[in-house]
Gaussian input, Z-matrix of N, CA and C with variables (Angstrom, degrees):
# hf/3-21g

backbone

0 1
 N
 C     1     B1
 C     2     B2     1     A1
 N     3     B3     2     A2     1     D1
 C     4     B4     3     A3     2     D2
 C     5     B5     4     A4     3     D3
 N     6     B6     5     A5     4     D4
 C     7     B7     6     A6     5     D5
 C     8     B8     7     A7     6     D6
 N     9     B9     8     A8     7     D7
 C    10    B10     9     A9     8     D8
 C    11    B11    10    A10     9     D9
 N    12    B12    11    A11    10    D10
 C    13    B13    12    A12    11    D11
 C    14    B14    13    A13    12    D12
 N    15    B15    14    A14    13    D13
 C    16    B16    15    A15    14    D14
 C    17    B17    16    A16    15    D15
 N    18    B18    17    A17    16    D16
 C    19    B19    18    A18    17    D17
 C    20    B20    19    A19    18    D18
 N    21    B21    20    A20    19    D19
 C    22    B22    21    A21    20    D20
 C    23    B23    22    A22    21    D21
 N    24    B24    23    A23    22    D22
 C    25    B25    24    A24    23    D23
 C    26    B26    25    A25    24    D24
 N    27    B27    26    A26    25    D25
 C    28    B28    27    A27    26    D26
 C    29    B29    28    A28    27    D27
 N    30    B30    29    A29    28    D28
 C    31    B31    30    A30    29    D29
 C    32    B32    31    A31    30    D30
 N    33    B33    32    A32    31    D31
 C    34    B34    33    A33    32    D32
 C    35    B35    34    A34    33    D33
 N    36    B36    35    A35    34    D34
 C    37    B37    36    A36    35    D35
 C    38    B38    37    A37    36    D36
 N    39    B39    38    A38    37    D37
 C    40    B40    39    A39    38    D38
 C    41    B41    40    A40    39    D39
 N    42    B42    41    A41    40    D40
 C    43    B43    42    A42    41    D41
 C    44    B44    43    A43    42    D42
 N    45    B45    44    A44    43    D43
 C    46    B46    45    A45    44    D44
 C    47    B47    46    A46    45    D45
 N    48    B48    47    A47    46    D46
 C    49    B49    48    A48    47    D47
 C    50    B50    49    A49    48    D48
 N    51    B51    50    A50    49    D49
 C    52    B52    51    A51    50    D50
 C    53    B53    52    A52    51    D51
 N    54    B54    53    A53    52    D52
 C    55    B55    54    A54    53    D53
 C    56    B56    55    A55    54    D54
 N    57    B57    56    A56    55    D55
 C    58    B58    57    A57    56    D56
 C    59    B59    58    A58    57    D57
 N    60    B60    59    A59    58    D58
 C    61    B61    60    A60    59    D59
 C    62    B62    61    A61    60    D60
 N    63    B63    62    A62    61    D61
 C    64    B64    63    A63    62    D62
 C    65    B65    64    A64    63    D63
 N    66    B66    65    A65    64    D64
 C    67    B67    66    A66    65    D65
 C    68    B68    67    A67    66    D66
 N    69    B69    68    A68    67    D67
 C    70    B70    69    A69    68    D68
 C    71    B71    70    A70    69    D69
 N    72    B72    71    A71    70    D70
 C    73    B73    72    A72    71    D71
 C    74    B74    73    A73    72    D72
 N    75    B75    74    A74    73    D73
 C    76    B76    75    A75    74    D74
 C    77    B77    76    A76    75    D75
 N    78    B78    77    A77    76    D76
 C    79    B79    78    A78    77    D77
 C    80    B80    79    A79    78    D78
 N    81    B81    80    A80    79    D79
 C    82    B82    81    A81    80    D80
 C    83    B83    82    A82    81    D81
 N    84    B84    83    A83    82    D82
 C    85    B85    84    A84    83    D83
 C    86    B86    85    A85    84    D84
 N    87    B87    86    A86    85    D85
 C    88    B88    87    A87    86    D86
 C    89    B89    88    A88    87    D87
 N    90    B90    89    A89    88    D88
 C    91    B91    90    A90    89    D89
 C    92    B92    91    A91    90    D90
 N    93    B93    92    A92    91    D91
 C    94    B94    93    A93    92    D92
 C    95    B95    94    A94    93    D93
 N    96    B96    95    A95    94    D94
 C    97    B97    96    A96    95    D95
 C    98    B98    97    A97    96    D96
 N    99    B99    98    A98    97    D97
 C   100   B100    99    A99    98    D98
 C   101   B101   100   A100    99    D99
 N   102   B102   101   A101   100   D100
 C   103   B103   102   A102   101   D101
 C   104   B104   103   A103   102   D102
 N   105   B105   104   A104   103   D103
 C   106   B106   105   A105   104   D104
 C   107   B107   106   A106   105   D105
 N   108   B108   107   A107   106   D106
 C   109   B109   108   A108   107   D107
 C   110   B110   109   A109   108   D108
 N   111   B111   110   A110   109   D109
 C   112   B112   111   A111   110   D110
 C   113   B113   112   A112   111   D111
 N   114   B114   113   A113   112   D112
 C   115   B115   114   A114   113   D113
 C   116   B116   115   A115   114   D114
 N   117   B117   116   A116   115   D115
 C   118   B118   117   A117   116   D116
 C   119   B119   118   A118   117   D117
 N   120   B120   119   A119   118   D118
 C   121   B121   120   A120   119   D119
 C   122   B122   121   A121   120   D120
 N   123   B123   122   A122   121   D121
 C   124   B124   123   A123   122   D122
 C   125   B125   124   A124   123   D123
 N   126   B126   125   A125   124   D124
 C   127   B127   126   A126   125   D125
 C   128   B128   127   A127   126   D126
 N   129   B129   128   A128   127   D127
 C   130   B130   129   A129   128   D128
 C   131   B131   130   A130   129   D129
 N   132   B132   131   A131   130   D130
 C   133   B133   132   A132   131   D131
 C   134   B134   133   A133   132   D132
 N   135   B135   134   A134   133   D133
 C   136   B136   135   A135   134   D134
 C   137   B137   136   A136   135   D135
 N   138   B138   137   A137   136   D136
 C   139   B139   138   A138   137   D137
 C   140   B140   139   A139   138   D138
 N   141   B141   140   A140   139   D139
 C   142   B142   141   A141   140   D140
 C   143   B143   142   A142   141   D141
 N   144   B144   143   A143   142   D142
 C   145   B145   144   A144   143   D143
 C   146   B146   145   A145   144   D144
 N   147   B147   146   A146   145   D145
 C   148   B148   147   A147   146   D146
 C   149   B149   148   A148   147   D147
 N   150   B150   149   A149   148   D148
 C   151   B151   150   A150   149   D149
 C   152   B152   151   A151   150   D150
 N   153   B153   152   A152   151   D151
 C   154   B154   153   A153   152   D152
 C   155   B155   154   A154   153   D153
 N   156   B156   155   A155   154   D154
 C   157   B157   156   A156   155   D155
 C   158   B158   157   A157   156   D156
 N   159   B159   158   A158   157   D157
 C   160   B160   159   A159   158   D158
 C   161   B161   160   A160   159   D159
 N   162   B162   161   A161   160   D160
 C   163   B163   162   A162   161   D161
 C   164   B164   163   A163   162   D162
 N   165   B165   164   A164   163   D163
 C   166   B166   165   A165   164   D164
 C   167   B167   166   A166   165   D165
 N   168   B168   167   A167   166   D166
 C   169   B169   168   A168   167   D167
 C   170   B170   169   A169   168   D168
 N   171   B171   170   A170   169   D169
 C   172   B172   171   A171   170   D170
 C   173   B173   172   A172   171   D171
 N   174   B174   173   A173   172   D172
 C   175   B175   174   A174   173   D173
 C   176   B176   175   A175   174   D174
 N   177   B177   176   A176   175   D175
 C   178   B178   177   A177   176   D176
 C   179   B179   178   A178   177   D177
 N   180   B180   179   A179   178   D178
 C   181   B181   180   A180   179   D179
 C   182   B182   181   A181   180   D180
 N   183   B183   182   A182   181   D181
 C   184   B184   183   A183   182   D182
 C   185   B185   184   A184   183   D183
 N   186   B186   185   A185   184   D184
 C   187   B187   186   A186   185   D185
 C   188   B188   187   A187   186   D186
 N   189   B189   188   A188   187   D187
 C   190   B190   189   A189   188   D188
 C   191   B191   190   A190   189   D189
 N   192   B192   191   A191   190   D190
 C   193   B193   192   A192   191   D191
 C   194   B194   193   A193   192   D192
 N   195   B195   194   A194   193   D193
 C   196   B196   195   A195   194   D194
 C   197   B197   196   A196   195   D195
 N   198   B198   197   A197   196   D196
 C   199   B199   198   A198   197   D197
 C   200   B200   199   A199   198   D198
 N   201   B201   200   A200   199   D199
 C   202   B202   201   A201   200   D200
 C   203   B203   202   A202   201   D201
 N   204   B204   203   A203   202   D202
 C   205   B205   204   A204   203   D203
 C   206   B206   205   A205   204   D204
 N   207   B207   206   A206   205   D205
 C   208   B208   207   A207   206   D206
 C   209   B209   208   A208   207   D207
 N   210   B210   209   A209   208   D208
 C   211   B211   210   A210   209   D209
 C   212   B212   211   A211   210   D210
 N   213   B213   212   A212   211   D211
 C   214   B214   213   A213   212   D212
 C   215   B215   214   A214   213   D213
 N   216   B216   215   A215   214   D214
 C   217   B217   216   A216   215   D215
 C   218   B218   217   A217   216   D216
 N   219   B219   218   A218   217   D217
 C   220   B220   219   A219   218   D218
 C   221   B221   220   A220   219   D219
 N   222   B222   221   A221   220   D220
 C   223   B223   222   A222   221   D221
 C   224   B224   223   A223   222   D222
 N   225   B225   224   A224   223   D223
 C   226   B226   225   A225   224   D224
 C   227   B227   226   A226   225   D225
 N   228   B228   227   A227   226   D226
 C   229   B229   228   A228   227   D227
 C   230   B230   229   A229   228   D228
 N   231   B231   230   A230   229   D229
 C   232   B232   231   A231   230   D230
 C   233   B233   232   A232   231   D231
 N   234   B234   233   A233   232   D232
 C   235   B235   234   A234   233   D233
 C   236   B236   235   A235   234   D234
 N   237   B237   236   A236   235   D235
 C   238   B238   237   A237   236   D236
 C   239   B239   238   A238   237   D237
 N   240   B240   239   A239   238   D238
 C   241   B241   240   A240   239   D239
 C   242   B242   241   A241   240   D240
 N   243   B243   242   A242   241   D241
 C   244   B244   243   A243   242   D242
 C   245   B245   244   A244   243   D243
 N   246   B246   245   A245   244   D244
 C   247   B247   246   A246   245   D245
 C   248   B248   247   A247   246   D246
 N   249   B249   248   A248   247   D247
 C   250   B250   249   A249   248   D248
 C   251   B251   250   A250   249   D249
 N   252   B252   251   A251   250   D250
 C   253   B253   252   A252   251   D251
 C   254   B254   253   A253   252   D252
 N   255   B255   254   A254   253   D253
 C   256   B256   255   A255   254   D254
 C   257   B257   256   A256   255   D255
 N   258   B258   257   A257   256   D256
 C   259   B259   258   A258   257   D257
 C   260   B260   259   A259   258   D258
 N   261   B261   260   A260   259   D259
 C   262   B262   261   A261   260   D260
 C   263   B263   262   A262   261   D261
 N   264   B264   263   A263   262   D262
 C   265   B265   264   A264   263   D263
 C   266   B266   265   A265   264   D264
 N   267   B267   266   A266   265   D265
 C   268   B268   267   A267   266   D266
 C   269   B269   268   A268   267   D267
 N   270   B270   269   A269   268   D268
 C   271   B271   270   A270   269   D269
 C   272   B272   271   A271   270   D270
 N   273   B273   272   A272   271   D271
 C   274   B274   273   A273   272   D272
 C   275   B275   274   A274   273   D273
 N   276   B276   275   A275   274   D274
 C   277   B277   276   A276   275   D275
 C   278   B278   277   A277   276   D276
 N   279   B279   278   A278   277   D277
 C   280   B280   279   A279   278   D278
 C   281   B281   280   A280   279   D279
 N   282   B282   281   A281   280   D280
 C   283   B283   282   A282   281   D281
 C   284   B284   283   A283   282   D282
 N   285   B285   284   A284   283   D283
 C   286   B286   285   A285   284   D284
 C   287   B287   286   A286   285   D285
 N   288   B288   287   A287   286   D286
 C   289   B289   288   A288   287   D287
 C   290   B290   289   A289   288   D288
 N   291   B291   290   A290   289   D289
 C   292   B292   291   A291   290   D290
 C   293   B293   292   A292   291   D291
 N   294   B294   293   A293   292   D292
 C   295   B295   294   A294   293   D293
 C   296   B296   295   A295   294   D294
 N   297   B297   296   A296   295   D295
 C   298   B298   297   A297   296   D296
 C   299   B299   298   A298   297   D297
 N   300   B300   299   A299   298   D298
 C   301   B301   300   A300   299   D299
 C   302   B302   301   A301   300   D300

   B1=1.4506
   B2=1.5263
   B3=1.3248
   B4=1.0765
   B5=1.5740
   B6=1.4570
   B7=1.1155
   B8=1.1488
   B9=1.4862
   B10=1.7787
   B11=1.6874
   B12=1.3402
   B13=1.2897
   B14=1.1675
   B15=0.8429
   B16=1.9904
   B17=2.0077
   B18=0.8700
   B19=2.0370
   B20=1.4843
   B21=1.1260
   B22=1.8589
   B23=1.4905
   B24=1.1181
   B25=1.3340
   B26=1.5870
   B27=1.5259
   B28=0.8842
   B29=1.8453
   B30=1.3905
   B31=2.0309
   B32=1.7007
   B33=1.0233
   B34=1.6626
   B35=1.8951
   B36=1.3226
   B37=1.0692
   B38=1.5309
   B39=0.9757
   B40=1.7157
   B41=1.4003
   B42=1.9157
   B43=1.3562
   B44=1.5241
   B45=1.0316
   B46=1.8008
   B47=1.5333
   B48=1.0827
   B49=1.5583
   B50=1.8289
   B51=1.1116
   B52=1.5487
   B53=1.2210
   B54=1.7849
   B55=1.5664
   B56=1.1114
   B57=1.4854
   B58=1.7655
   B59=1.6555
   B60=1.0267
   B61=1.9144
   B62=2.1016
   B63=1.3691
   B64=1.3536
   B65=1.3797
   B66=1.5227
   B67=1.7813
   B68=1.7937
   B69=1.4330
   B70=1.6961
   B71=1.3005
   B72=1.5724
   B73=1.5821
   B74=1.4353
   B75=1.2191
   B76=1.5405
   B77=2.0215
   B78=1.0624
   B79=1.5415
   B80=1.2465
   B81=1.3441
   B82=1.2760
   B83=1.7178
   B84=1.4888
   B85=1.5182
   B86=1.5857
   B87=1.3229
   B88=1.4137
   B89=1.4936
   B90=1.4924
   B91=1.1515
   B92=1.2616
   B93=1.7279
   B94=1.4190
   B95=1.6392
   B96=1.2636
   B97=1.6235
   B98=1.6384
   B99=1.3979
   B100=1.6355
   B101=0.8081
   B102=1.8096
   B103=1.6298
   B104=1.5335
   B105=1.4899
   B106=1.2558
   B107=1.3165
   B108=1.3076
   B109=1.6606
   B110=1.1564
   B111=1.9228
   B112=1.8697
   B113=1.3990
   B114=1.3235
   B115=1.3347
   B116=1.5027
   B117=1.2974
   B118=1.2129
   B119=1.6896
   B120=1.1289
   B121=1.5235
   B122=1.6463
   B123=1.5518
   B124=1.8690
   B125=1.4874
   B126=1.4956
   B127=1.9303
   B128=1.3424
   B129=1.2045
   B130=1.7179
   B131=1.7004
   B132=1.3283
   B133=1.4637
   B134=1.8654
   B135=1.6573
   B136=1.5243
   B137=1.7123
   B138=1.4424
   B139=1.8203
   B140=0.9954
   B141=1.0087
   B142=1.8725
   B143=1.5466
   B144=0.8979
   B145=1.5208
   B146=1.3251
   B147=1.4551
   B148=1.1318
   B149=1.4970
   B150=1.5135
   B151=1.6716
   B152=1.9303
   B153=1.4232
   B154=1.6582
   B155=1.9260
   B156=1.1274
   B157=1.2518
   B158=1.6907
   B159=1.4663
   B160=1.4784
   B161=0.9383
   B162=1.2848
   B163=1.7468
   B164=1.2978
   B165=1.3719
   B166=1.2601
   B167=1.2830
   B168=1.4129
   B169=1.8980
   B170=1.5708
   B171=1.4335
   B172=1.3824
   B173=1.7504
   B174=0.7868
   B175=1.5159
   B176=1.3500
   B177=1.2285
   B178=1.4974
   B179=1.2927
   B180=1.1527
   B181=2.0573
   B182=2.1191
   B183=1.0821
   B184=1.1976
   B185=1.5841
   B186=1.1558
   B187=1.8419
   B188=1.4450
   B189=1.1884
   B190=1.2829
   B191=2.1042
   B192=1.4078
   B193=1.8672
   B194=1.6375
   B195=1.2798
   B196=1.6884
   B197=1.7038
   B198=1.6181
   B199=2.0430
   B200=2.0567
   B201=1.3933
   B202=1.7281
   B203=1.2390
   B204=1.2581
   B205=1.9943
   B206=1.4222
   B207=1.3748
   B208=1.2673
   B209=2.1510
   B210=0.6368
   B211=1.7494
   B212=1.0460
   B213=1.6526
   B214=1.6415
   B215=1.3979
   B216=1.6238
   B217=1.5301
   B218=1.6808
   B219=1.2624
   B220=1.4929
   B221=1.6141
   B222=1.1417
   B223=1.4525
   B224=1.8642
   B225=1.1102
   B226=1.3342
   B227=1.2743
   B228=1.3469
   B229=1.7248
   B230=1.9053
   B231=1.2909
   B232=1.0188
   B233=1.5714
   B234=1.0029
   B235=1.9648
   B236=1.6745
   B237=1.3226
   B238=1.6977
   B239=1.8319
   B240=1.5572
   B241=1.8328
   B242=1.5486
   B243=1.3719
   B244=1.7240
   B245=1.6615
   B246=1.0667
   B247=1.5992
   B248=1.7309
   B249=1.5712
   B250=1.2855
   B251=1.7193
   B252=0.9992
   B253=1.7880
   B254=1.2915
   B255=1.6590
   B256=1.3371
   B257=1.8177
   B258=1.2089
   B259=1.3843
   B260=1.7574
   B261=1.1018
   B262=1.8441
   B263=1.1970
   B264=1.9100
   B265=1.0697
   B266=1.6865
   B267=1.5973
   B268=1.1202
   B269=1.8832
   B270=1.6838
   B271=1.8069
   B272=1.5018
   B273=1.0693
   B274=1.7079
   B275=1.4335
   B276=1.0593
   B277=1.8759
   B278=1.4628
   B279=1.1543
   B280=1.3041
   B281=2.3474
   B282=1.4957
   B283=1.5642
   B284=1.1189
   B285=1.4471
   B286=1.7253
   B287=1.1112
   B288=1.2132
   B289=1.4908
   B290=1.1983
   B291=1.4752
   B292=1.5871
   B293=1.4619
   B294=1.0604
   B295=1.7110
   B296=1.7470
   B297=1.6546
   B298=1.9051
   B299=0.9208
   B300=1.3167
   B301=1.4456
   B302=1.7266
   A1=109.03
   A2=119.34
   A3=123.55
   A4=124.09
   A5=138.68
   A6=133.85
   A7=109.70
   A8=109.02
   A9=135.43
   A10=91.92
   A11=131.15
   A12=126.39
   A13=121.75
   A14=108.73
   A15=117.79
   A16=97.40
   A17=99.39
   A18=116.29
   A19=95.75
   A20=117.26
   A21=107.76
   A22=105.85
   A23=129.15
   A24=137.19
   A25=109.36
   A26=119.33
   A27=124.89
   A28=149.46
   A29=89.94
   A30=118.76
   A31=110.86
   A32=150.62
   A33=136.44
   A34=82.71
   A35=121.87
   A36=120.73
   A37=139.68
   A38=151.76
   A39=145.21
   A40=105.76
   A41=116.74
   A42=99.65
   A43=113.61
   A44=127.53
   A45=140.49
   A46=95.80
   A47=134.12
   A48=103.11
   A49=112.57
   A50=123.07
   A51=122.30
   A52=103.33
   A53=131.83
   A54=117.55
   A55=105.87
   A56=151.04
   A57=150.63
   A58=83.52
   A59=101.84
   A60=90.73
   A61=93.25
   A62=120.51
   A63=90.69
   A64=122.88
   A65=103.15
   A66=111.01
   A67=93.18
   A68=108.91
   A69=104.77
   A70=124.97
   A71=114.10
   A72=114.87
   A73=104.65
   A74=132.37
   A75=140.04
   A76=76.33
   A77=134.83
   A78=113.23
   A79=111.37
   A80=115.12
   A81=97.65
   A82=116.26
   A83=110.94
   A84=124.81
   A85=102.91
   A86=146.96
   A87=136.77
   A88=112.49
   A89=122.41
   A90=126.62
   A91=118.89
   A92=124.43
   A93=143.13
   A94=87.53
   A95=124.47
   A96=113.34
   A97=128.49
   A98=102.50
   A99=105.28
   A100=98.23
   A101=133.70
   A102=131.33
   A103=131.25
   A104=101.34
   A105=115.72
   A106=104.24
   A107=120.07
   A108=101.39
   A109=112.55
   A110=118.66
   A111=109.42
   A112=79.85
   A113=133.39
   A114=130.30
   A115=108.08
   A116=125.17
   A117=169.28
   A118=116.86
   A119=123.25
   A120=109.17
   A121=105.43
   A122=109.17
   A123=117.40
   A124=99.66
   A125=78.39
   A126=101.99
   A127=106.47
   A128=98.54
   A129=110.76
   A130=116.08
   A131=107.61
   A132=117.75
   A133=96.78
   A134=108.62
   A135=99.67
   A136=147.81
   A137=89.89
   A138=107.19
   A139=91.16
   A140=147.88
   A141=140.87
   A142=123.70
   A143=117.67
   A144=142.73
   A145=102.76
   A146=136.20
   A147=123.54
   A148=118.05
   A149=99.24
   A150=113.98
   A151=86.26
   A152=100.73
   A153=104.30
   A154=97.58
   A155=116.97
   A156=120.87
   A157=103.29
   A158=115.12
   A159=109.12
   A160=155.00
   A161=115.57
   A162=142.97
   A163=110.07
   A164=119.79
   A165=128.01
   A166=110.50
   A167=104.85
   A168=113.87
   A169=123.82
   A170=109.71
   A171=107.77
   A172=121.74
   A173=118.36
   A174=145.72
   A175=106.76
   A176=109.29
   A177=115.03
   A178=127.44
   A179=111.74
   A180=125.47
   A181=91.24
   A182=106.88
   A183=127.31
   A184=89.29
   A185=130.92
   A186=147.59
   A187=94.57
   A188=148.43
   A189=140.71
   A190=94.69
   A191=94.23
   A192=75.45
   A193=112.93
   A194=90.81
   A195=97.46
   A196=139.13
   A197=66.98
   A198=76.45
   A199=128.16
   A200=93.80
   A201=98.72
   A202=81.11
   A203=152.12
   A204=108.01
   A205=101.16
   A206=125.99
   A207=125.16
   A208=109.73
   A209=86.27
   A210=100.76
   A211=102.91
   A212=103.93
   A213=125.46
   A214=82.98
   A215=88.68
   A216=103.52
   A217=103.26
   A218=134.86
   A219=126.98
   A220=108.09
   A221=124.75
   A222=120.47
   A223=103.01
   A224=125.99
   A225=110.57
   A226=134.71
   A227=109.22
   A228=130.36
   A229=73.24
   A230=122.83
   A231=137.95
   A232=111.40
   A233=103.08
   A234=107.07
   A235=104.92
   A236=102.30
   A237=125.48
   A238=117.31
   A239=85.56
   A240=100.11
   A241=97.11
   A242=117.44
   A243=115.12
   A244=112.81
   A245=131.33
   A246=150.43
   A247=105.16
   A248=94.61
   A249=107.89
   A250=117.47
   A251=96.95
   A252=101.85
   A253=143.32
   A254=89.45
   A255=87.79
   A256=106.46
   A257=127.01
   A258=130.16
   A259=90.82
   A260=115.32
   A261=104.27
   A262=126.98
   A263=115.00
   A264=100.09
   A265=96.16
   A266=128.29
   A267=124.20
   A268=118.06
   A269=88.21
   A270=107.28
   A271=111.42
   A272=109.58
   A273=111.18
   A274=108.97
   A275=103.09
   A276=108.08
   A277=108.36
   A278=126.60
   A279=144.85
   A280=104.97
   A281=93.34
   A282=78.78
   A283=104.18
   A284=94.87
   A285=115.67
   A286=119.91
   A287=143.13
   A288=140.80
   A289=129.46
   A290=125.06
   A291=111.47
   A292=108.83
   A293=97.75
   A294=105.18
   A295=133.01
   A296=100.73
   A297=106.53
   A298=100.17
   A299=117.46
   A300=134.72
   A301=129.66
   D1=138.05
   D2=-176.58
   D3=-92.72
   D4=153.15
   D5=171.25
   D6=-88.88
   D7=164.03
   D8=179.51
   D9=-44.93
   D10=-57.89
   D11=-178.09
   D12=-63.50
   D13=-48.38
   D14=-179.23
   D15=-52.99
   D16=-60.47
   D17=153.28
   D18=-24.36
   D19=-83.44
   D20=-162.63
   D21=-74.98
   D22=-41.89
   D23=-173.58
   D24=-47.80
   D25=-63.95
   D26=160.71
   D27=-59.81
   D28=-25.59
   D29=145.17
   D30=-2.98
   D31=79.42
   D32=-156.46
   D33=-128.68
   D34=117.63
   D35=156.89
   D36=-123.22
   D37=-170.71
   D38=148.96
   D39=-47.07
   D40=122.26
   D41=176.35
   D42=-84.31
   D43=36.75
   D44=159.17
   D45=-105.46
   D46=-46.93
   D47=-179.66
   D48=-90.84
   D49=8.08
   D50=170.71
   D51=-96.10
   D52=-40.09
   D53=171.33
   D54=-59.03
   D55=-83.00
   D56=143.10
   D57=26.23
   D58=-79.33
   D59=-140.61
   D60=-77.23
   D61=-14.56
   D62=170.21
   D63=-82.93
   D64=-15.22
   D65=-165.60
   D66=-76.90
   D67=-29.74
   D68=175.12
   D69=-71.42
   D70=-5.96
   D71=-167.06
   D72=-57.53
   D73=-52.10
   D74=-134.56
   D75=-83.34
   D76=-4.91
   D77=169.48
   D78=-111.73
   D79=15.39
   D80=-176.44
   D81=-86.64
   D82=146.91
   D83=-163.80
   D84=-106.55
   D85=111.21
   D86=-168.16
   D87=-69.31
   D88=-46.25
   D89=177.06
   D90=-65.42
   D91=-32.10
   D92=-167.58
   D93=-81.36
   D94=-80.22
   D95=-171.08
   D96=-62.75
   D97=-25.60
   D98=170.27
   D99=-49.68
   D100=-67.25
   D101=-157.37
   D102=-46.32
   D103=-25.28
   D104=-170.60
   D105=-84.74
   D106=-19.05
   D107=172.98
   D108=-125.97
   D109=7.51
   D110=177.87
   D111=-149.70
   D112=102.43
   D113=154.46
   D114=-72.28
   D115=91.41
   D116=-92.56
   D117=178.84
   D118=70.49
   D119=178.81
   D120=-124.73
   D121=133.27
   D122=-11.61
   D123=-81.29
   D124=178.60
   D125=-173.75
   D126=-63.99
   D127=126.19
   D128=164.84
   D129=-41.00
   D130=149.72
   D131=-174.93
   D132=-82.72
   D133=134.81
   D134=-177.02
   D135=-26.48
   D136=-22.15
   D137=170.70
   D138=-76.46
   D139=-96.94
   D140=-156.87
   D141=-51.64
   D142=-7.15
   D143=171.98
   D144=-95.27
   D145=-51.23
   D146=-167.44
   D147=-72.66
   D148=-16.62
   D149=-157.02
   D150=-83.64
   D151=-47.28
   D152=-170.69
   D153=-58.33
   D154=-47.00
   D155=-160.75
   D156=-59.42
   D157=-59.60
   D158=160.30
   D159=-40.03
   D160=-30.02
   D161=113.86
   D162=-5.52
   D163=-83.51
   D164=-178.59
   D165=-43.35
   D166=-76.34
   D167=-177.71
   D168=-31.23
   D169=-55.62
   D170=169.69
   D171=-56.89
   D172=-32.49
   D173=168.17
   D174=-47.74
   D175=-69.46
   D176=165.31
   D177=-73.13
   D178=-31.68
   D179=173.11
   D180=-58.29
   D181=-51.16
   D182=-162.71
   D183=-53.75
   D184=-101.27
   D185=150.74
   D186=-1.69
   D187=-31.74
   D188=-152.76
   D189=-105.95
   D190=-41.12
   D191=179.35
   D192=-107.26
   D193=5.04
   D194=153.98
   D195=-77.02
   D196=1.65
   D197=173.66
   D198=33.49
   D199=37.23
   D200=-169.83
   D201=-91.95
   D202=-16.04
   D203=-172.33
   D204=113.37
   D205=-27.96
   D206=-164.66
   D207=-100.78
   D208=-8.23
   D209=170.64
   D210=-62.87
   D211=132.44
   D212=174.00
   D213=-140.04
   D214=121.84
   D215=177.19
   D216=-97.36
   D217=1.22
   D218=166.18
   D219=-84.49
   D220=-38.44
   D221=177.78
   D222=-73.68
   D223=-30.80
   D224=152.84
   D225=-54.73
   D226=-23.67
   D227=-158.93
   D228=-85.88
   D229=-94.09
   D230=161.13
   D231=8.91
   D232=-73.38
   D233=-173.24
   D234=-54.81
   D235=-58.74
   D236=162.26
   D237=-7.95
   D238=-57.23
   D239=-170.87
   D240=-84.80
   D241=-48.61
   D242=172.39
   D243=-37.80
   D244=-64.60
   D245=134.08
   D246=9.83
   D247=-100.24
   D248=177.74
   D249=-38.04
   D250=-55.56
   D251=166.28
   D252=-34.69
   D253=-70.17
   D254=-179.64
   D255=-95.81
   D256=30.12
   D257=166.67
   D258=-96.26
   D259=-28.94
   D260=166.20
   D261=-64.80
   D262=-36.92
   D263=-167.08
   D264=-92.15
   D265=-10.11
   D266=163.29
   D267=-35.93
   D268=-69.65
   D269=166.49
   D270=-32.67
   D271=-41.19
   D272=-170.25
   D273=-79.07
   D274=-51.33
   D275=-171.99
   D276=-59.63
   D277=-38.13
   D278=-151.07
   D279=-92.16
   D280=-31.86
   D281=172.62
   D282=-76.76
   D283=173.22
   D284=168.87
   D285=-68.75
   D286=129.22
   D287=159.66
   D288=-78.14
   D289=149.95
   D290=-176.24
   D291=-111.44
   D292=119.40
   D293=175.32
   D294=-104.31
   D295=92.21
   D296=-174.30
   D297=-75.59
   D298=143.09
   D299=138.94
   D300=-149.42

């Protein structure tokens, strides 16, 4: 079984849909895009979100080289930045902090 990291680490996408989803980061809303794919209240803390979100991605990665017609490459773009995101604020929560006093 793999970890949340081994998950991003391993992440290999189209570099047209990874520029898309980094040039979108700076809008991304946590509560506004979680909803759309885990109506979820409240929003899961980034590990449980990330796991649902990967879910998604393959799903759509999946639909995307299956060439049926049904691919929406903005809700990929979309899932993409959810991803990228909250694997930051994962990164963040997760170091150590330094505390002076």
């Amino acid at each position: 079984m793999k970890d949340i990291n081994s998950y991003i680490n391993d992440l290999r996408r189209p570099k047209l849909l990874v520029h898309a989803a980094r040039h979108s980061l700076a809008g991304y809303d946590r509560p506004t895009h979680l909803a759309r794919y885990m109506p979820i209240d409240p929003v899961p803390g980034p590990g449980v979100a990330l796991m649902k979100l990967f879910d998604l991605e393959r799903e759509m990665n999946d639909t995307r080289l299956a060439k049926t017609g049904t691919y929406i490459p903005s809700r990929h773009i979309d899932i993409l930045v959810a991803i990228m995101s909250e694997s930051q604020l994962l990164r963040a929560s997760s170091q150590p902090r330094l505390v002076f006093g």
